[in-house]
C-alpha positions in Angstrom: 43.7 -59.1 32.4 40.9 -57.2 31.4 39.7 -57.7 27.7 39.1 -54.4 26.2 35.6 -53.5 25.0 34.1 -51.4 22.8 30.8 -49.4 23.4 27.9 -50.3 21.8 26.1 -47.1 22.7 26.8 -45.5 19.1 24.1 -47.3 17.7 21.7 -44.1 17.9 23.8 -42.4 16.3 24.2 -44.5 13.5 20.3 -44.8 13.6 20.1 -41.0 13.2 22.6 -40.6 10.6 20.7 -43.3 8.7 17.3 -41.5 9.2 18.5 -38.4 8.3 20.2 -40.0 4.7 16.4 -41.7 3.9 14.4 -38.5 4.9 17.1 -36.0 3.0 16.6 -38.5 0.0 12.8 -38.4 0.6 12.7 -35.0 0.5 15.1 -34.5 -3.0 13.1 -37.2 -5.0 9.7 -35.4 -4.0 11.6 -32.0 -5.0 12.0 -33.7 -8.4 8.7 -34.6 -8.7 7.1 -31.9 -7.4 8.6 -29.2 -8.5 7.6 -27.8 -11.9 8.9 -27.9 -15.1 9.3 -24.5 -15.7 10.9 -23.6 -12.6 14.4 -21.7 -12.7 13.2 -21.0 -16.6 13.8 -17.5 -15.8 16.0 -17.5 -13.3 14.8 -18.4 -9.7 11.2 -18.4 -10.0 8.7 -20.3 -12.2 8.7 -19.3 -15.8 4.5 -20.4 -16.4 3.9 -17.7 -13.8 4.4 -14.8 -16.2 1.1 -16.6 -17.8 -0.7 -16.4 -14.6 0.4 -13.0 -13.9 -0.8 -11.6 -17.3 -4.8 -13.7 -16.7 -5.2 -11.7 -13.4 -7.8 -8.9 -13.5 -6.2 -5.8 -13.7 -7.3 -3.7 -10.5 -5.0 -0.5 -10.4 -4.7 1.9 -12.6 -3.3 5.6 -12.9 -4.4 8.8 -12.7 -4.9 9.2 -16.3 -6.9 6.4 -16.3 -9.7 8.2 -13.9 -9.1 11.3 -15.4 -10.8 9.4 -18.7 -14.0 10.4 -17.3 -13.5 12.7 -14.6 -12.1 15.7 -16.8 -12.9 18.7 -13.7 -10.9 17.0 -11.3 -8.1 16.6 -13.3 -6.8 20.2 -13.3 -7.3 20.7 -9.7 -5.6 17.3 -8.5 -2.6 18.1 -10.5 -1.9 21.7 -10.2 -2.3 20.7 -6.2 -0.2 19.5 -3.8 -1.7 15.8 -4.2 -0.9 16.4 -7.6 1.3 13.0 -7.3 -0.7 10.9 -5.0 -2.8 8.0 -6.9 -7.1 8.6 -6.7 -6.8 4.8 -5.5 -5.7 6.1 -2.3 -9.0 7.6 -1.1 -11.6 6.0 -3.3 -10.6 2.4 -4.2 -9.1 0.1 -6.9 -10.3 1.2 -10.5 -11.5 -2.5 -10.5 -14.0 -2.2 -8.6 -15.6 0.5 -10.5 -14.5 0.5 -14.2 -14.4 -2.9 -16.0 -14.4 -3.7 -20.1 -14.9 0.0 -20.5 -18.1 0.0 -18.4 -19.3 1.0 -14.9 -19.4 -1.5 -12.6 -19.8 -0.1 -9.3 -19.1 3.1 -7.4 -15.9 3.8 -5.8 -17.1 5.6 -2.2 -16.9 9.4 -1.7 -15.6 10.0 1.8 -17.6 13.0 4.0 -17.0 14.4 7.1 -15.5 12.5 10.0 -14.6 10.0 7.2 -12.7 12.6 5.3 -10.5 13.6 8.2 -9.5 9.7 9.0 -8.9 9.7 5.4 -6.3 12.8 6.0 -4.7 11.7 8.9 -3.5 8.6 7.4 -1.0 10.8 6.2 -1.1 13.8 7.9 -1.0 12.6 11.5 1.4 13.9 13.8 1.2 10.5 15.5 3.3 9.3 12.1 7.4 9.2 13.7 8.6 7.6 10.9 7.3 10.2 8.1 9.6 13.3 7.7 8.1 16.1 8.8 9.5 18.2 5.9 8.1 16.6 3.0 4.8 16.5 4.5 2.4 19.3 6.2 2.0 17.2 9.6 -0.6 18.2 11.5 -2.6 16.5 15.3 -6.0 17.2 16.4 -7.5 19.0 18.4 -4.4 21.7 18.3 -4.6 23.0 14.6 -8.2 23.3 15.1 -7.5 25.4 17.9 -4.7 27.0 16.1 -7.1 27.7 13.8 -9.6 29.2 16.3 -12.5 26.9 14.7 -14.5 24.8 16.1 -13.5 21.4 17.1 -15.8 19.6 15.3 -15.1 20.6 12.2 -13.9 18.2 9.3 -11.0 18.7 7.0 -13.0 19.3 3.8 -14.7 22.3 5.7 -11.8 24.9 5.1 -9.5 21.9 2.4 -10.6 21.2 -0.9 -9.6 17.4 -1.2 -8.1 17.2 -4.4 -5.9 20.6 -3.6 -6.0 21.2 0.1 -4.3 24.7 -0.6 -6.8 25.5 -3.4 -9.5 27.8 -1.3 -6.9 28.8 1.4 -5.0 30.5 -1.2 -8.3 31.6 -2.5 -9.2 33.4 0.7 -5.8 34.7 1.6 -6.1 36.9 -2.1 -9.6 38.0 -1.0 -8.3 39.0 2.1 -5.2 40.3 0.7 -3.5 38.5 3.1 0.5 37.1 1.6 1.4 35.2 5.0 3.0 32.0 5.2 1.1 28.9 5.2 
């Protein structure tokens, strides 16, 4: 008669079970140690942080913060149709220009070829995922050629950047022209 034997090829797995007992415990007694005290104080992130937070430099600001010093554009921008849409967008982070109440350094003024990139950001037809209703979309070359201007031409040239509509409306009352735009 045969004696019955058991395998002894379940030693791996006991190997394996064991390592993964000593690395799991590994891993929770450096959690302890490395995690710190103020962890969960707030709920699920670390309480010190709202120290942190508070000693970064403040970078962005609002509107009414540019509008401090730059009384002129203030009417225009918000009687416009960018009325809503933060200065930091085309010039940079307050930051970088205002800091402790002095100037620091000058935010850049877009021109030309730069203003149009600027534009298209927002205003490209190219954009699928932007509705077209909440925003005028337009793609170049065709509303320049709509337009019957040259092709060249930069969006500043017939826009006023702080209220594109501004000098179209302008020239549509010297003309006497009420069309839709």
């Amino acid at each position: 008669m045969h004696k019955e034997s058991r395998s002894k090829y379940n030693a791996h797995l006991i190997k394996l079970i064991l390592a993964v007992i000593v690395v799991g415990g590994a891993g929770l007694f450096a959690r302890q140690i490395l995690t710190p005290e103020s962890m969960g104080q707030y709920g699920h992130y670390r309480g010190a942080d709202i120290v942190d937070q508070k000693n970064v430099a403040v970078r962005l600001q609002t509107n009414e913060s540019c509008f401090q010093c730059h009384k002129p554009i203030r009417k225009i921008h918000k009687a416009g149709i960018h009325g809503t849409v933060s200065c930091e967008i085309c010039h940079g982070p307050y930051g970088d220009h205002i800091q402790d109440g002095k100037k620091i350094g000058t935010l850049p003024v877009k021109r030309g070829k730069e203003i149009t990139q600027l534009c298209l950001r927002c205003h490209n037809k190219v954009i699928q995922a932007r509705p077209r209703e909440s925003i005028k979309m337009v793609g170049l070359p065709q509303h320049l050629e709509e337009k019957q201007v040259r092709l060249d031409n930069t969006c500043e040239q017939c826009h006023m950047v702080h209220d594109p509509l501004l000098w179209i409306k302008q020239a549509k009352q010297m003309m006497g022209t009420t069309e839709a735009m």
